[in-house]
ZAMARGU-4260 file (C-alpha; in steps of 0.2 Angstrom, whole numbers, plus 5000, padded with zeros to 4 digits):
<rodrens>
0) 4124/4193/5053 | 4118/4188/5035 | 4101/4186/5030 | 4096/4180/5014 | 4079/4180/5005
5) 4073/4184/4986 | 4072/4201/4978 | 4064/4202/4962 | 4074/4184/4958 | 4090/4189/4964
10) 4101/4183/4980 | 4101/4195/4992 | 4116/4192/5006 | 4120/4205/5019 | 4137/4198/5020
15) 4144/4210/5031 | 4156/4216/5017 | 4159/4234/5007 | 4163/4238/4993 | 4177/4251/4991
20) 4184/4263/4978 | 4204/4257/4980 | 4217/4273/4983 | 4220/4281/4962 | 4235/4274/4958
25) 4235/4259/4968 | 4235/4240/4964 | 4217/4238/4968 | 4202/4246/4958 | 4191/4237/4971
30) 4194/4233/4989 | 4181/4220/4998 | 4182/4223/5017 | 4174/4211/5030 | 4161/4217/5046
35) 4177/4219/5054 | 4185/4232/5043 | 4198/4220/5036 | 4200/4219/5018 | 4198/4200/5010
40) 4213/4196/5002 | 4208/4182/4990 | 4192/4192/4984 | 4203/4208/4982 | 4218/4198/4970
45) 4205/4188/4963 | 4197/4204/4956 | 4212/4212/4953 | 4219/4196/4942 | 4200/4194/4933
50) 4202/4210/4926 | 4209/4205/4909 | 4199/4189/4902 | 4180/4190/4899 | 4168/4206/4901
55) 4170/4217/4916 | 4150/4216/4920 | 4157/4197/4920 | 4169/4200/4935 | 4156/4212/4945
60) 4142/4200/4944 | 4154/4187/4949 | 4161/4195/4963 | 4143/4199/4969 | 4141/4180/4969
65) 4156/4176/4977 | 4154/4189/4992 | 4141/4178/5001 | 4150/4159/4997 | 4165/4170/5008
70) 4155/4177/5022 | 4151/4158/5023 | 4169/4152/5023 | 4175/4165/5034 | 4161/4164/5048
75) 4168/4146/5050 | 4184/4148/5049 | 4186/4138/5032 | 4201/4141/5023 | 4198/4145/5005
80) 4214/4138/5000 | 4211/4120/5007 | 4213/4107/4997 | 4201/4103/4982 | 4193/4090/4994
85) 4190/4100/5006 | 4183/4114/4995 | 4171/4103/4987 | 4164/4099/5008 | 4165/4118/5009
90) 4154/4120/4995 | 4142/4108/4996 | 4138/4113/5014 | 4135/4129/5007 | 4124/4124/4996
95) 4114/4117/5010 | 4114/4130/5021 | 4111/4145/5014 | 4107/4140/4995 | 4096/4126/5004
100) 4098/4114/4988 | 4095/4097/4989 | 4110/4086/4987 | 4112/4071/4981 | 4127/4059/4975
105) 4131/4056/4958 | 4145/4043/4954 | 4141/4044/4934 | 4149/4065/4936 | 4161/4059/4952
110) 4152/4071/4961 | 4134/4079/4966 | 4118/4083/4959 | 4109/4100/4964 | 4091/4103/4964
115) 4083/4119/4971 | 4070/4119/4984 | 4054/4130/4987 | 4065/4141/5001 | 4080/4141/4992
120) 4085/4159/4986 | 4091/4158/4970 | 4083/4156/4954 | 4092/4138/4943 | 4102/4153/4932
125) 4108/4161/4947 | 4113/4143/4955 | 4125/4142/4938 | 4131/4159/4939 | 4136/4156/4958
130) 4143/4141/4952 | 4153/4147/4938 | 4160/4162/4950 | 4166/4151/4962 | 4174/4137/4946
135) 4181/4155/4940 | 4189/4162/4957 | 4200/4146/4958 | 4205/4143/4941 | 4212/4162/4941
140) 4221/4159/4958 | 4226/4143/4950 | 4234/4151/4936 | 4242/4164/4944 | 4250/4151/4957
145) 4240/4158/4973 | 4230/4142/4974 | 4244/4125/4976 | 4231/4115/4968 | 4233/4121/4951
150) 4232/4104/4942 | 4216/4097/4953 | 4198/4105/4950 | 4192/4112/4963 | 4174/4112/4959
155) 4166/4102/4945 | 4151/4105/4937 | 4141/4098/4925 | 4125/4111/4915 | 4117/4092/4910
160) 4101/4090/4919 | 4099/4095/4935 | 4117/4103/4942 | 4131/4092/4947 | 4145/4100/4959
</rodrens>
């Protein structure tokens, strides 16, 4: 079961998920296993891929962030690989439910604008991390041809005024 609430500004998400140390030697550095003690994939190769571009406090802080959005997907039974459609219903339901954002239509972006409410967890610079973790994780399983939808955004944002997913 996750809980959520605010920590000295930061997200705190019991997701169910570890943290583990991968075997010396092995493919992964990091292994991120669900309250079932089974790892999860996508966060694991995402990890593993994200290792070359940008700073490694970059891919931790990121994968902190992406942790919670995949106890989400995975307590529904969302696929992470859905269409980028879909993903953007995934995600804005998220943000609802457990970022409890208020979200509106934007036709001007072709898609939504985000605005933080009282109860809402996150601080507007962690709602830009979040969303820049979760823009991140597709574009690197785009790239590296595990997401099919490598020429469609998955997610799009705009930093202008209030946030736009």
């Amino acid at each position: 079961m996750r809980t959520k609430g605010r920590e000295q500004g930061r997200f705190v998400a019991l997701s169910g998920f570890r943290k583990m140390t991968g075997p010396p030697g092995g493919r992964y550095e990091v292994l991120i296993i669900d309250g079932n003690s089974k790892p999860v994939s996508p966060l694991c190769e995402w990890y593993r891929l994200r290792k070359r571009p940008g700073a490694n406090g970059t891919r931790r802080t990121y994968l902190n962030f992406l942790q919670p959005f995949f106890a989400y997907l995975l307590s529904r039974g969302y696929a992470w690989n859905a269409a980028p459609e879909q993903v953007r219903t995934y995600v804005k339901a998220f943000l609802l439910e457990d970022i409890e954002c208020s979200v509106s239509p934007d036709t001007a972006l072709d898609g939504y604008r985000l605005t933080l409410t009282g109860s809402s967890p996150l601080s507007a610079s962690s709602l830009r991390v979040l969303l820049a973790a979760i823009r991140d994780f597709y574009a690197v399983m785009a790239e590296a041809g595990l997401y099919a939808y490598a020429t469609r955004c998955a997610l799009r944002c705009s930093s202008a005024g209030n946030r736009s997913a």
